[in-house]
N, C-alpha and C positions, 0 to 999 in steps of 0.2 A: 435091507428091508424097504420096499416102497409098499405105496397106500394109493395103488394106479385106480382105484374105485373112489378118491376121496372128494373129486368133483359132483358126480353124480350125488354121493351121500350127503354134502353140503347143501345142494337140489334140495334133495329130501326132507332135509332140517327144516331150511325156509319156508319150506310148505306147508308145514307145522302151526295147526293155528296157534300151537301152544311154544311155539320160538317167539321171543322176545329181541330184535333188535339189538346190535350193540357191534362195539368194534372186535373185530376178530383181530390176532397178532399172528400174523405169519414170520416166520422164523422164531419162536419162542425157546423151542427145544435145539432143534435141529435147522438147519439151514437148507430153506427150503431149494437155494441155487449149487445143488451142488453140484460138479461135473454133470452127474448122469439125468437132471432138469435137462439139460440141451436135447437129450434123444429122447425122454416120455411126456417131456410137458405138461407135465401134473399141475404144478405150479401157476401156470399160463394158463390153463382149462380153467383151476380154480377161481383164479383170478376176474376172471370171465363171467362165470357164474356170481360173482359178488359185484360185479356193475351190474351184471341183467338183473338183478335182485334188489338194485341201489344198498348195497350194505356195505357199512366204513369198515376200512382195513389200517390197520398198523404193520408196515412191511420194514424187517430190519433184516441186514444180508452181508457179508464180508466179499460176495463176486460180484464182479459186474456184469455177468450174465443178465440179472436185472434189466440192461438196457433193453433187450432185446423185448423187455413187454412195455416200452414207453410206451405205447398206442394204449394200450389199455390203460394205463398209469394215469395218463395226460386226461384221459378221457374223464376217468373217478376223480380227478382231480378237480374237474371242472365242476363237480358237484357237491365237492368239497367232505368227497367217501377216501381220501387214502392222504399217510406221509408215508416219507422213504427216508429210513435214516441207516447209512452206511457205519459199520464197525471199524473204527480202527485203532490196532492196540499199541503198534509201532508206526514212524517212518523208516525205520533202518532197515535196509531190504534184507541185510543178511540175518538180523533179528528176526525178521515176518516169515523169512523163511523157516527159520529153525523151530518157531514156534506157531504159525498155521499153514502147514504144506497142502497143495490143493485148493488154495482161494487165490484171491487175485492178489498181485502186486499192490503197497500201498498208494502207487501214483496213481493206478485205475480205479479205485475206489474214491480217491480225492475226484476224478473225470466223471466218475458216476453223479457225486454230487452237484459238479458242473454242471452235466447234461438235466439232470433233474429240475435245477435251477432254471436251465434255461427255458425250459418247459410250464414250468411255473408249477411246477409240482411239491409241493414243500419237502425240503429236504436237510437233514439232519446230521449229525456226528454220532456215534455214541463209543468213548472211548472203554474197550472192555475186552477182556480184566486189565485192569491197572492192578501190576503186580509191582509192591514195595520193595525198592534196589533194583527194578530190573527196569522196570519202563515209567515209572511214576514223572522221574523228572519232563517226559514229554510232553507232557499236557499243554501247557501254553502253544507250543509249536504245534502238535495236533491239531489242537482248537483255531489255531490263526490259518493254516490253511485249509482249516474245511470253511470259516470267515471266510475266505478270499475266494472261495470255489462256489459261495453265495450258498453256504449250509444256513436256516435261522433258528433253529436248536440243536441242544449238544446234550448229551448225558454219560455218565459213566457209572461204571459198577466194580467194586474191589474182588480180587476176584478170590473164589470158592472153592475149599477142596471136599467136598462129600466124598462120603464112602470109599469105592475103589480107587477113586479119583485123585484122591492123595499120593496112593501108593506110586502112582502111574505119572504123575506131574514131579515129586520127587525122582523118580527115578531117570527121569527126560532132563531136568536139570544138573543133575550130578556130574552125566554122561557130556548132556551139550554144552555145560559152563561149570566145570569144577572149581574154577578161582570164582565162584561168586555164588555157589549154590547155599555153604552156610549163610550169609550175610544173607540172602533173600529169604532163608528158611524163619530165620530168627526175624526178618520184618514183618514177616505173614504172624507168627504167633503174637509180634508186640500187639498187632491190633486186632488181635482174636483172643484175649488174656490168657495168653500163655498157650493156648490150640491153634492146631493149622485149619479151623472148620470153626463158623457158627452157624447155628439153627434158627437164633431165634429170630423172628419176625422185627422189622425194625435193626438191626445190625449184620443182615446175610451179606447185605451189599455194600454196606456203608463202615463197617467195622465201628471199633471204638480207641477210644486212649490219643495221644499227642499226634503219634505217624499218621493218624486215621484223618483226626481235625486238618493236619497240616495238608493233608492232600484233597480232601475238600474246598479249605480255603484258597487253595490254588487254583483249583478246577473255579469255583465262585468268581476270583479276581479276571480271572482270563477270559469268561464269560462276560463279565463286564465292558471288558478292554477292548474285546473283537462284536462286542454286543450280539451275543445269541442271548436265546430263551428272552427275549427283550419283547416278544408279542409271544399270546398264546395259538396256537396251533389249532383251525376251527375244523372240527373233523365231527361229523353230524349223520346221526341214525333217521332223518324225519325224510327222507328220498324213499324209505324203504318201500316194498311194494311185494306184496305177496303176489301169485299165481294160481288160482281157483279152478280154472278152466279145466284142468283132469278131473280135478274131484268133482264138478258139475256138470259133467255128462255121466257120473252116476244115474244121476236123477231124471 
């Protein structure tokens, strides 16, 4: 399913005297780069539309298709309207494979944040899901080379099993790692008290209990070590600038 009209209707938002300014988050849901971005450029139209508008963006993405709108990146950047913060859940290619087929390699997302860097574009980590027993112990090593790729924050998120979403992750696990699917099964409920899902606000993403602490405090110490999240990130709605000019030739 695409939303090949969503440039336009973002248009029309802005136009709005009743829109209010604020940062939009591209890829929240879904990942707005995904293979089929290369042939409709939805993505790149939008993106477009939210510099001619000066409106901040929050862009997060597991491809490096991404490069291909540096220009405009570079550009919102200079006004201090966008960061770019890359996902990444493993290094181990044969892991990233098993578990995101269809995004990039972890080396070209570390190059993503390179290039972003070099740009001067602020640019990010965000390790996600951090799944207990399977990829947790990463962290530091994640963290240090997206550090070295000149990332200056990082975030992570434990990761969620809503609804069908469970049935479909256990069953990917069983299949792609039999010697290790109990042991991850039983980490995900240690910090979900005793469920593979929480709802409530405040522990969706962060979990609870010892495994949970333990792997925040390490995500915290490595953070320190490789000093991200050490400034905050100045991303500003006061550029914005509405378009009148259709509405007043009404009159």
């Amino acid at each position: 399913m695409t939303k090949e009209k969503a440039p336009q209707l973002l248009e029309e938002e802005f136009n709005k005297r009743s829109y209010k300014p604020e940062v939009i988050e591209f890829c929240g849901n879904t990942d707005c780069y995904q293979p089929v971005e290369r042939k409709l450029g939805i993505t790149r139209r939008a993106l477009q539309v939210c510099l001619k508008y000066r409106n901040p963006v929050a862009l997060i993405t597991k491809n490096a298709l991404v490069l291909r709108d540096i220009d405009v990146l570079k550009e919102m950047a200079g006004l201090n309207l966008v960061s770019v913060m890359l996902s990444i859940t493993t290094l181990n290619k044969e892991l990233a494979n098993k578990m995101e087929p269809r995004t990039s390699i972890p080396e070209r997302r570390l190059k993503v944040i390179e290039e972003m860097a070099k740009n001067n574009i602020p640019a990010g980590v965000n390790i996600a899901p951090v799944i207990p027993a399977l990829n947790d112990k990463e962290i530091p090593e994640i963290l240090k080379n997206a550090a070295d790729c000149g990332a200056s924050f990082a975030g992570y998120e434990i990761l969620r099993l809503p609804y069908s979403v469970k049935d479909l992750f256990i069953e990917w696990l069983k299949r792609e790692m039999p010697d290790r699917a109990e042991r991850v099964i039983n980490s995900i409920k240690s910090i979900r008290g005793g469920k593979l899902n929480e709802t409530e606000f405040g522990k969706r993403f962060t979990g609870e209990g010892e495994l949970s602490e333990t792997i925040k405090n390490l995500f915290n110490l490595s953070c320190r070590k490789y000093k991200l999240n050490t400034t905050r990130i100045k991303i500003t709605n006061e550029p914005f600038r509405r378009n009148y000019a259709g509405q007043l030739e009404l009159f």
